[in-house]
C-alpha positions in Angstrom: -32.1 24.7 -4.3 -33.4 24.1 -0.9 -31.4 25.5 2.1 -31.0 22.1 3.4 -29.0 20.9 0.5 -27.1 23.9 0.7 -26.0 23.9 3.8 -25.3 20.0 3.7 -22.9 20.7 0.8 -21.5 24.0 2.2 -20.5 22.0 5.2 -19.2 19.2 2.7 -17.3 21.2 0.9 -15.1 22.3 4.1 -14.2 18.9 4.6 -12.3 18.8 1.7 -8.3 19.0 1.6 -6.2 19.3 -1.0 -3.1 17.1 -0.5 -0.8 17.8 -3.4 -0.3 19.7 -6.5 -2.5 16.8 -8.4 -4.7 14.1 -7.4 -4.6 11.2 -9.3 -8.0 11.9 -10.0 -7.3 15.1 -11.5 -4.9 13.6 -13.6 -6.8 11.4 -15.1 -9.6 13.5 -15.8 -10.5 14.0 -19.7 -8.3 17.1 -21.2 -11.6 18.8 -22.7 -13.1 18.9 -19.4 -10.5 20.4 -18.0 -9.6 22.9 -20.3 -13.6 24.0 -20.5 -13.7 24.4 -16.7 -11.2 26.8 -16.8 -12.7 28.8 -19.7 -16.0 29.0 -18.5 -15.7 28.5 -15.1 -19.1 30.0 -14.5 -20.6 26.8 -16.7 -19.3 24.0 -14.1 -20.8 24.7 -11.4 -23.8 23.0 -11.6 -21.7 20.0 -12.6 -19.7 20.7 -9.5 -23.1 20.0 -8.0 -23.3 16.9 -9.1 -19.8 16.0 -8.4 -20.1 16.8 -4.9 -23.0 15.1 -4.7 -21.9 11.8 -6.2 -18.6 12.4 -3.6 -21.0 12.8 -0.6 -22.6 9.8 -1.6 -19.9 7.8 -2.3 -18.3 9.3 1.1 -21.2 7.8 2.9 -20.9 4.5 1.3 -16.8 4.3 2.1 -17.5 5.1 5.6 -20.1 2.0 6.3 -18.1 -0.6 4.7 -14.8 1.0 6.5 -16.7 0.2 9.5 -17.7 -3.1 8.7 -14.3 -4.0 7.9 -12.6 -2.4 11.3 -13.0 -5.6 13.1 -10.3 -7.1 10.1 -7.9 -4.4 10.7 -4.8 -7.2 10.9 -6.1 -7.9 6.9 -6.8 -4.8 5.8 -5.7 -1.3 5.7 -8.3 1.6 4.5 -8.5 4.6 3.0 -4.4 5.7 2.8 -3.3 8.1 1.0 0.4 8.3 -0.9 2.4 10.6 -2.0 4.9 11.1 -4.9 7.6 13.8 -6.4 6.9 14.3 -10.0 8.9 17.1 -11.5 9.1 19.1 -8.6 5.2 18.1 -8.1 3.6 16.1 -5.6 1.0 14.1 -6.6 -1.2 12.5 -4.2 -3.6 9.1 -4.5 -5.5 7.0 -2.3 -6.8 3.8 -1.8 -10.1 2.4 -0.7 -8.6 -0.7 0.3 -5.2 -2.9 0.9 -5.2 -6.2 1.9 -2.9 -8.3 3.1 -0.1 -5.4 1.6 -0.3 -6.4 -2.2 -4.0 -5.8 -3.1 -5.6 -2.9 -3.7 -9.3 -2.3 -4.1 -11.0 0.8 -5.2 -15.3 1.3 -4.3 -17.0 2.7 -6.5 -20.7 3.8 -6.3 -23.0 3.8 -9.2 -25.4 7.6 -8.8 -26.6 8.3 -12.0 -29.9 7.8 -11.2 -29.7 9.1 -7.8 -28.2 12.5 -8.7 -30.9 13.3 -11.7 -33.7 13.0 -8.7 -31.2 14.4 -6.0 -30.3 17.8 -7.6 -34.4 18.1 -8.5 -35.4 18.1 -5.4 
């Protein structure tokens, strides 16, 4: 891997905080994949790879439409995070988007195709 992709997701990677016991995306992740991460930890990381690049990606894309949106600020609210006590465990989620305090919208990015040339480069 080139030292320029390393140190972009070295960097990344420190951004990162874990709020919580569990995300919501954690908890919804598929059992197997789970369970086989923790067995063969050694196996996921280049799949880590690709999660963190599909994250940075996506990041990017969040932070350009949160911009464009900043001038509707009285509409919406972005990227908020919440917070809940679950047998004695916090669980944490976040939102892309509220408006008008009774929608919620998520953004998703689609990177299949961007990560198989990404992580060849």
């Amino acid at each position: 891997m080139h030292e320029i992709i390393k140190d972009i997701f070295t960097t990344y990677a420190g951004h990162y905080k874990k709020e919580g016991d569990y995300s919501a995306t954690e908890l919804i992740n598929p059992p197997r994949v789970t369970i086989l991460n923790n067995k063969y930890p050694e196996c996921s990381k280049r799949i880590s790879m690709m999660g963190n690049a599909a994250s940075l990606v996506g990041t990017g894309v969040h932070k350009y439409i949160e911009g464009l949106l900043t001038p509707y600020s009285d509409k919406y609210k972005l990227e908020h995070r919440l917070f809940v006590d679950v047998l004695n465990r916090k669980l944490s989620g976040a939102f892309d988007i509220l408006k008008d305090n009774k929608d919620i919208f998520d953004i998703k990015t689609c990177l299949q195709k961007f990560l198989k040339i990404f992580l060849h480069i």
